[in-house]
C-alpha positions in Angstrom: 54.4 -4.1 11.5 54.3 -4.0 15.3 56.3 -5.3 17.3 54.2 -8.6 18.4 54.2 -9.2 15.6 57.6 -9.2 14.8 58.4 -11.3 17.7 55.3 -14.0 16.8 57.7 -14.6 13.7 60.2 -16.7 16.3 59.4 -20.2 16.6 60.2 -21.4 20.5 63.3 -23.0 19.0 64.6 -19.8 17.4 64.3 -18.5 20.7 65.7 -20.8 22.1 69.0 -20.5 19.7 69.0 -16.9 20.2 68.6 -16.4 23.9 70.9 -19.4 24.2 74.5 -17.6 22.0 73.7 -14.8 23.4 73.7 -16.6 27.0 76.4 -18.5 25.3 78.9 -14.9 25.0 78.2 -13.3 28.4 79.4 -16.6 29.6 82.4 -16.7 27.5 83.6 -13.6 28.0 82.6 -14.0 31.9 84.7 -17.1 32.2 87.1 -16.3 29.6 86.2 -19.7 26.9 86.7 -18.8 23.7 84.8 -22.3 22.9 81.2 -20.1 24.0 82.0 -17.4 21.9 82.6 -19.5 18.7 79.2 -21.5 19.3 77.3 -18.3 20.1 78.5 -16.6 17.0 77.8 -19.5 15.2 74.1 -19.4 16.4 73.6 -15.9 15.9 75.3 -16.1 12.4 72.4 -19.1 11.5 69.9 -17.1 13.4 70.6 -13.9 10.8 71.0 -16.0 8.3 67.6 -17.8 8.4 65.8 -13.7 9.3 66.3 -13.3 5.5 63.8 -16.1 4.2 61.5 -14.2 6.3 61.8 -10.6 5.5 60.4 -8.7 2.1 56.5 -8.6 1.6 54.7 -11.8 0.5 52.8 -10.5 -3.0 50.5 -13.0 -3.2 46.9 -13.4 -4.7 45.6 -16.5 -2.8 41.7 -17.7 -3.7 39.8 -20.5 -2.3 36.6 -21.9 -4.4 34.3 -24.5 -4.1 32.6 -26.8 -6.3 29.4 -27.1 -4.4 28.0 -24.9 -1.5 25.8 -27.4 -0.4 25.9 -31.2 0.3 23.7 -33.5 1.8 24.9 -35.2 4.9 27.6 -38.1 3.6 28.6 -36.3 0.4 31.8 -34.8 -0.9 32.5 -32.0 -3.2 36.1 -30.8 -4.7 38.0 -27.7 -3.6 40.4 -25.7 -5.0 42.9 -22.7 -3.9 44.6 -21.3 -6.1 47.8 -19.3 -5.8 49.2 -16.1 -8.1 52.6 -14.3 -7.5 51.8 -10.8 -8.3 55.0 -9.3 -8.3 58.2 -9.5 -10.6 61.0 -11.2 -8.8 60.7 -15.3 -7.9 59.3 -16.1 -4.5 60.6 -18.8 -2.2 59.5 -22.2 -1.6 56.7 -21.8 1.1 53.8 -24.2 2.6 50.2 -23.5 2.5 47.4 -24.7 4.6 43.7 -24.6 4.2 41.8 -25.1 7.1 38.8 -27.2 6.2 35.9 -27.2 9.6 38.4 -28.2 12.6 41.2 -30.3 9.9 44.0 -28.2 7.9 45.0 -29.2 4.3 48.7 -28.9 3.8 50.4 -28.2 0.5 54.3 -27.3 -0.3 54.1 -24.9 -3.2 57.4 -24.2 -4.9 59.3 -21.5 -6.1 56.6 -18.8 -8.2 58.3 -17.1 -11.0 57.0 -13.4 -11.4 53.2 -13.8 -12.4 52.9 -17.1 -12.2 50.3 -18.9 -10.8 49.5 -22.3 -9.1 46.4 -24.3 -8.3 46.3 -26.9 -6.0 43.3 -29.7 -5.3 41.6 -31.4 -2.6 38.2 -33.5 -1.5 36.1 -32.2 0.8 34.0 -34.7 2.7 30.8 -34.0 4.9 30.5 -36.7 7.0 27.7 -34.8 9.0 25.0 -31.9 8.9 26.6 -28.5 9.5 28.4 -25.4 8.2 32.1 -26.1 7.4 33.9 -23.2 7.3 36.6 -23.5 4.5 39.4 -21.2 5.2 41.0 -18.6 5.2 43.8 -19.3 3.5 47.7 -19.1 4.9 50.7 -19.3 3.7 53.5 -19.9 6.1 57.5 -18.8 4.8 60.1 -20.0 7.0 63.6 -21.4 7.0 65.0 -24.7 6.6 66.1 -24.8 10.6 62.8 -24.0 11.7 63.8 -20.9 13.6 61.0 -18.7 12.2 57.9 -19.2 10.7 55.8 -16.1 9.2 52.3 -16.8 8.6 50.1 -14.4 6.4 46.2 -15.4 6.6 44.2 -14.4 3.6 40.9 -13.1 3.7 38.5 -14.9 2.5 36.1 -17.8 3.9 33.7 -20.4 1.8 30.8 -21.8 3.7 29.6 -25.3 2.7 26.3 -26.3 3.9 25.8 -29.6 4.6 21.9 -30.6 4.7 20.3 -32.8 6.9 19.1 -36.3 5.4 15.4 -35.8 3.9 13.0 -38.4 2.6 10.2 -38.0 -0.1 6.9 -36.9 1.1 3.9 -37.2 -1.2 1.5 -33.8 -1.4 0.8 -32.6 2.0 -3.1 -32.2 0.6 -4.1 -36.0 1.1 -2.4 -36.1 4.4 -0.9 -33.7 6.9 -2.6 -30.8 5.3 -6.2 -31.1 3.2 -6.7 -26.9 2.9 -4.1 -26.2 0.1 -6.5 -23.7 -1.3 -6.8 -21.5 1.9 -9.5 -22.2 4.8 -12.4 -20.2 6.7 -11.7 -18.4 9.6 -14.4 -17.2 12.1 -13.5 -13.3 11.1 -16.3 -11.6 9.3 -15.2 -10.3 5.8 -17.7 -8.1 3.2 -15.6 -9.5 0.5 -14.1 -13.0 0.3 -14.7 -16.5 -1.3 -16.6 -18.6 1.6 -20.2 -17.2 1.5 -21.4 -17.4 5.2 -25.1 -15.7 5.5 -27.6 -12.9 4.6 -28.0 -10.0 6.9 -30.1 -6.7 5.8 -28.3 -3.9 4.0 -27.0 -0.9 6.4 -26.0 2.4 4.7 -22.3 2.2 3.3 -22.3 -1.8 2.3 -21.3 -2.3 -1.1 -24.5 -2.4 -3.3 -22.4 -5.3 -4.9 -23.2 -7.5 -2.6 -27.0 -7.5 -2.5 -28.8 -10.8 -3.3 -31.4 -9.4 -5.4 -33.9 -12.4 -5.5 -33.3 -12.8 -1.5 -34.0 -9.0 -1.4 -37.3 -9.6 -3.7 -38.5 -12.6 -1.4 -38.2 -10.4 1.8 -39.8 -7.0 0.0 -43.0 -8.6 -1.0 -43.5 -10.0 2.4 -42.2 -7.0 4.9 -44.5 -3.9 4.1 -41.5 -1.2 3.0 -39.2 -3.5 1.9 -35.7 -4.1 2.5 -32.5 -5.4 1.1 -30.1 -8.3 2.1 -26.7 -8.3 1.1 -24.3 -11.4 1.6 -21.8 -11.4 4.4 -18.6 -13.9 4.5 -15.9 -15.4 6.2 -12.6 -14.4 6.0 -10.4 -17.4 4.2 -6.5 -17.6 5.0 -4.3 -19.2 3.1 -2.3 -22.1 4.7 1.3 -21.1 6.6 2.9 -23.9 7.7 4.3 -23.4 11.2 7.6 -25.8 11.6 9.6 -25.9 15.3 12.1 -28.4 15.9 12.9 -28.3 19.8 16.5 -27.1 20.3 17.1 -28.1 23.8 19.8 -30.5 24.4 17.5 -32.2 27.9 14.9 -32.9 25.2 17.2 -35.7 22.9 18.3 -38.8 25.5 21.2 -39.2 22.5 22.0 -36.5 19.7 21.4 -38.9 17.5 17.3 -38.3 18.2 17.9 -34.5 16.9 19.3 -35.1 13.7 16.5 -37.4 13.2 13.9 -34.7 14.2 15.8 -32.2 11.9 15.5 -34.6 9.0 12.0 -34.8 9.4 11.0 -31.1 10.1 13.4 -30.4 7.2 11.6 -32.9 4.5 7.8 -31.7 5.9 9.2 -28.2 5.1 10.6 -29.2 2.2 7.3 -30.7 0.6 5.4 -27.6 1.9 7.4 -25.3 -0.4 7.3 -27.7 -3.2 3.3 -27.6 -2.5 3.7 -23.5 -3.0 2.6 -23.2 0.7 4.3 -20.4 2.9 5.8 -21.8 5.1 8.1 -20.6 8.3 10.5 -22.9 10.1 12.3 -22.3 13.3 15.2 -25.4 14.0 16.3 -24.9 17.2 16.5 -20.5 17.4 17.5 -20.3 13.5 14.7 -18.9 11.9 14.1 -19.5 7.7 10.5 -16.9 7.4 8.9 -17.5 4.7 11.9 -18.9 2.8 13.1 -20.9 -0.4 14.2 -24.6 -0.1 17.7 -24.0 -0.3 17.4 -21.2 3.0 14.9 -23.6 4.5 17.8 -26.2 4.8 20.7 -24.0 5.3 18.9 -22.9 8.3 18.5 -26.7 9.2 22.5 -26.8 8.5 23.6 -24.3 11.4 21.1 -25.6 14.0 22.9 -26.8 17.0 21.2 -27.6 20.5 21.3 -25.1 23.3 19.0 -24.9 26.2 16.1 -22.8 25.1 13.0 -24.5 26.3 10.3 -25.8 23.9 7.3 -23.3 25.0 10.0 -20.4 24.9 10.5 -21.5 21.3 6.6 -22.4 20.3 5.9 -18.4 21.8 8.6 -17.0 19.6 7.6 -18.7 16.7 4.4 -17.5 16.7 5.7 -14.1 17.2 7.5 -14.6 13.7 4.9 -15.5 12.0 1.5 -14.3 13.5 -0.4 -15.6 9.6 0.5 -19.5 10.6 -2.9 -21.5 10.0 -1.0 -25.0 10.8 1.6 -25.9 13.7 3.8 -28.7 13.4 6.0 -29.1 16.6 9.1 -31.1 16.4 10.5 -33.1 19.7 12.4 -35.4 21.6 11.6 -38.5 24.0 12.7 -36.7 27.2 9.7 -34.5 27.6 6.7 -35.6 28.9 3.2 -35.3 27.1 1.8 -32.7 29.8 4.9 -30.7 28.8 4.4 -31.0 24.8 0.9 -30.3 25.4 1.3 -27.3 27.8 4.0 -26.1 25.0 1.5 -26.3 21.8 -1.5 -25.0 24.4 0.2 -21.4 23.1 -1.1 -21.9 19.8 -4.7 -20.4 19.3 -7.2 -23.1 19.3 -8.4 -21.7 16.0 -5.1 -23.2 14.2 -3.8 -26.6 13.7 -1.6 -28.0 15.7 0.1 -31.1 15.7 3.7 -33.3 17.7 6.0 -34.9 16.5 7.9 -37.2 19.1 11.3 -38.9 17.7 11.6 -42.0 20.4 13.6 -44.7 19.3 12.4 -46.7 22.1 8.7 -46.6 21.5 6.5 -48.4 18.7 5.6 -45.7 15.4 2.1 -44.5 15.6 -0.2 -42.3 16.1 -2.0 -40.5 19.7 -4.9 -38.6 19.3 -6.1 -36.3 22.6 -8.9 -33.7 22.8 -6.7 -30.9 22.0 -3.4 -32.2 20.5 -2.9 -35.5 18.7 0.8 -36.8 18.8 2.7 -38.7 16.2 5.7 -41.2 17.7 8.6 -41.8 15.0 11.8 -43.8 15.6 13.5 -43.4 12.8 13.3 -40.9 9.7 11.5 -44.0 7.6 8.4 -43.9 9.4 7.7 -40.2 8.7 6.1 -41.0 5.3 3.8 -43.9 6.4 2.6 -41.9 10.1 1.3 -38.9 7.4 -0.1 -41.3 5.3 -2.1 -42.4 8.2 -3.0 -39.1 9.3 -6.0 -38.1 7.8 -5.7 -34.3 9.3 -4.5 -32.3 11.8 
């Protein structure tokens, strides 16, 4: 043990009666009062006294465990942390605290016999979306003056996830997305499902592919003959593309970003339950082509910052390069040049579509040449604005 450690064992008023009998004899023997000598002995003498509830080694086996890992925003779960003397002789009376997100549960635990063990119990409440770390552990020995305190953390941290608020969404098919099955691109492919002409055989096409009775047709009129085989388009299946802006400027309250969370998370959420891939980035945490649960822990630790919302629409096209279908989550604050500027990075080939959460302004639906733009102002109106949209 070093010796900052030693010394971080001294509470200010243990230093305080220490520094002050010792203070206490120079003066008494300086000015010849046998009065300072008697108090400063008796402070050193409860000084001493109270080192040896803080000295020996703390053999402890100290667990933390929680019921449920993930809550929705508003729910509670149990905790528990329990606590096992490992050694043979009886430990002392000693406090333990919890830390639970920024709040500490406190719990006296009394003396442990050798071996034995103690659980204590507490209620967890998540009264927003987040990550609450739970933990680690301490215990804290002291004495019953309060002139030391030694705390021993023990490793070991619980993260509960607490999910953002999602609403029901029927099957993204009959609204927001019609192409569950995959959709034609404009790439040429010898071997797909959407048939997209005839063009004449050249030497190395797959003989597989030639449309006899076109082949027959063309023969008997060109003198020679020839052969036509079939040529297609390349289909993609659909990726879902979800961004919810991140930066702080874009949300007049912070109010208006758990809202947009809430409603990237539950289009996300229906995608995956429509077996779509589907790729979310929530303001720089990125969930690539992830289950529900990682989809909305990923909602969980987003926080705002002050990446902008092209920076973000750029680098989520970078993660996922297959997206077929962009759904771009904002705030009020930015104009519709700058939304439209922001999703202009998307090929023209794909989908795009904005979402605005604005309070302020009536639900509904703005379609432009290049980008059509839903308003919601609360999370209720997500349902009925897909219902309305026939496609992107």
């Amino acid at each position: 043990m070093t010796i900052h450690r030693v010394l971080s064992v001294v509470t200010p008023l243990g230093w305080l009666v220490c520094v002050g009998s010792l203070a206490g004899w120079a003066s008494g023997a300086a000015l010849g009062w046998i009065e300072l000598h008697y108090a400063a002995a008796l402070g050193l003498l409860a000084f001493a006294l109270c080192c040896l509830f803080a000295v020996g080694r703390t053999s402890l086996r100290v667990s933390v465990d929680v019921a449920s890992r993930r809550l929705v925003a508003g729910g509670r779960t149990s905790a528990t942390v329990q606590i096992a003397n490992t050694a043979r002789q009886r430990l002392l009376p000693m406090a333990l605290e919890v830390p639970v997100g920024p709040a500490i549960e406190r719990f006296d635990v009394p003396g442990l016999a050798g071996g034995a063990e103690r659980t204590e119990r507490f209620t967890v409440v998540a009264a927003r979306r987040g990550v609450i770390p739970i933990g680690p552990a301490t215990t804290v020995r002291g004495d019953p003056l309060g002139l030391l305190r030694r705390i021993v953390a023990w490793p070991g941290v619980q993260e509960l996830f607490v999910h953002p608020t999602t609403i029901a969404l029927p099957p993204l098919g009959s609204g927001l997305l019609r192409d569950l099955e995959g959709r034609s691109s404009n790439d040429i492919s010898m071997s797909d499902l959407a048939f997209h002409t005839l063009r004449e055989y050249v030497p190395g096409d797959d003989r597989r592919y030639i449309h006899w009775r076109s082949s027959a047709k063309v023969g008997s009129a060109v003198p020679g003959g020839r052969f036509l085989v079939r040529q297609f388009l390349d289909t993609r299946r659909t990726h879902l593309l979800v961004i919810v802006d991140g930066d702080a400027t874009a949300y007049p309250d912070p109010e208006h970003f758990e809202i947009a969370i809430s409603a990237g998370a539950s289009i996300a959420v229906r995608a995956l339950q429509d077996e779509l891939d589907t790729t979310v980035l929530i303001a720089g945490h990125v969930a690539h082509e992830a289950t529900e649960h990682r989809v909305l822990d990923t909602c969980a630790r987003a926080e705002l910052g002050s990446t902008r919302l092209a920076e973000l629409v750029a680098r989520g096209l970078r993660i996922a390069p297959e997206t077929t279908t962009a759904l771009v989550v904002t705030g009020a604050a930015p104009a519709f040049a700058d939304v439209r500027r922001a999703c202009a990075q998307v090929p023209p080939e794909l989908r795009t579509l904005a979402l605005r959460v604005d309070p302020a302004a009536p639900a509904g639906i703005t379609v432009g040449t290049s980008l059509s733009v839903l308003t919601m102002r609360e999370l209720a109106d997500l349902r009925p604005l897909l219902g309305r949209r026939a496609e992107l």
